[in-house]
C-alpha positions as CSV (number, residue, x, y, z in Angstrom):
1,X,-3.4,3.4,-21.6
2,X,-4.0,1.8,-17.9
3,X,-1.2,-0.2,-16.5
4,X,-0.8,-2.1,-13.0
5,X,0.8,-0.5,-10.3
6,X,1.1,-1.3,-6.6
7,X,-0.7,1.0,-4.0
8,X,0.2,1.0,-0.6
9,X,-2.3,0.9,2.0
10,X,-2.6,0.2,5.7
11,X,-4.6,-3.1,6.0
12,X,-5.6,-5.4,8.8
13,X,-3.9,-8.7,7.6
14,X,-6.0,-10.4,10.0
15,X,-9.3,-9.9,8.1
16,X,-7.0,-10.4,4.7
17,X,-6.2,-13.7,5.4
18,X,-9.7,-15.0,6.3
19,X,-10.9,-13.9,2.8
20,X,-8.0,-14.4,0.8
21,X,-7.7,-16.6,-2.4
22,X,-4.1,-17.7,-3.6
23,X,-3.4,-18.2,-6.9
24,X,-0.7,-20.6,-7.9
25,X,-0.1,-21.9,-11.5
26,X,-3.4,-23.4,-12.3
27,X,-5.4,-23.1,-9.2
28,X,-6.0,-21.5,-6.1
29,X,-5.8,-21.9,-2.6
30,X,-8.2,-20.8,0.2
31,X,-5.8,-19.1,3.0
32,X,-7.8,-19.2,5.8
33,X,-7.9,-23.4,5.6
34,X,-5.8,-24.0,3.5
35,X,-8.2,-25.8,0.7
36,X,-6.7,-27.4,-2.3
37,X,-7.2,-26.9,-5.6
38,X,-9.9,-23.9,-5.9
39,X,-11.3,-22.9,-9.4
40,X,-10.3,-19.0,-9.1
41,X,-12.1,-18.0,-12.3
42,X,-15.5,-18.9,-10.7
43,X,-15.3,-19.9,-6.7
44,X,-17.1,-17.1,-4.9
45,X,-16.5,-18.9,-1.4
46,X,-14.2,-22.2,0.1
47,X,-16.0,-25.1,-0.7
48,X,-14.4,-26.3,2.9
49,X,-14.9,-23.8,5.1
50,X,-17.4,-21.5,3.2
51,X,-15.1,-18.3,3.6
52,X,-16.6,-15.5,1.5
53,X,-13.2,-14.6,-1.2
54,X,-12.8,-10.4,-1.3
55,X,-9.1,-10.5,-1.7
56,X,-6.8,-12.5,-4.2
57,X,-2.9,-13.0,-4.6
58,X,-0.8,-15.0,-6.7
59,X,2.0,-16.3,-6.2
60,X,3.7,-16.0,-10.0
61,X,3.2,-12.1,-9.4
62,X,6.4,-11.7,-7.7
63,X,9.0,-9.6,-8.1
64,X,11.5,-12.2,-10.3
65,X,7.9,-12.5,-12.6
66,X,9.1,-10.3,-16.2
67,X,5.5,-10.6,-16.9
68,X,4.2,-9.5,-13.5
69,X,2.1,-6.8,-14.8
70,X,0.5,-9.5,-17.2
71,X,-0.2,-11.7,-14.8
72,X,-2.3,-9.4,-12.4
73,X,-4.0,-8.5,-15.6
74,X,-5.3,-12.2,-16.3
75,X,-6.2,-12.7,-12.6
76,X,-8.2,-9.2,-12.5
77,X,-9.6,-9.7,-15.7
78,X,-11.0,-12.9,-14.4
79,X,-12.3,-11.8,-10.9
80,X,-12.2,-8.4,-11.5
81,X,-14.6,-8.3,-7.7
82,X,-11.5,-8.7,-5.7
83,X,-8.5,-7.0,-4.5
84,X,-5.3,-8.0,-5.7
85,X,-3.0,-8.1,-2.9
86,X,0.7,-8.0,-3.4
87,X,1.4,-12.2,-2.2
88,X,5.3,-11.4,-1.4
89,X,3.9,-8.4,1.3
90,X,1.5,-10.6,2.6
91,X,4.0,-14.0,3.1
92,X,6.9,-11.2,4.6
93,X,4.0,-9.9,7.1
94,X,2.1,-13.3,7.7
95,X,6.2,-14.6,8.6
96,X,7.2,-12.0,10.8
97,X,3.7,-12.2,12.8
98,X,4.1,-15.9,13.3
99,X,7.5,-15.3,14.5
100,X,6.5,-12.7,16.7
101,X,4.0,-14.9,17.8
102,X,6.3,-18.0,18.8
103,X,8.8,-15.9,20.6
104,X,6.4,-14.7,22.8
């Protein structure tokens, strides 16, 4: 029996947010320019700024989410071709590199 279970790995965020598609409720997101409303089931690429999509996130996948585990299921068993990437790492890092970033 397979179940879903987060992996750590070093990752350039940089490169994660240029192909990253995020999920919300009933569609996505493009991350790099911020595109509405993105049919995650089938979009291969932005239909604004023709980003290629390699990673996905949602943002129902959190920790508070019971059904967690069931929700990266439905995602990955819909676009299976990209990596699911955990969306509350990705905001925490994102945050602290734009604060980083103003402060300086």
């Amino acid at each position: 029996m397979s179940f879903y279970i987060r992996v750590w790995q070093a990752c350039n965020v940089e490169e994660i947010k240029k192909h990253l598609l995020i999920v919300g409720d009933i569609t996505a997101d493009c991350a790099n320019c911020r595109q509405l409303g993105i049919e995650y089931a089938t979009a291969q690429s932005c239909p604004q700024c023709g980003t290629i999509f390699r990673f996905i996130a949602s943002r129902n996948s959190g920790k508070l989410d019971r059904n967690r585990g069931g929700t990266v299921k439905r995602i990955k068993d819909r676009r299976s071709d990209l990596t699911f990437i955990d969306y509350d790492d990705y905001r925490e890092i994102t945050g602290k590199q734009q604060a980083r970033d103003f402060f300086k």
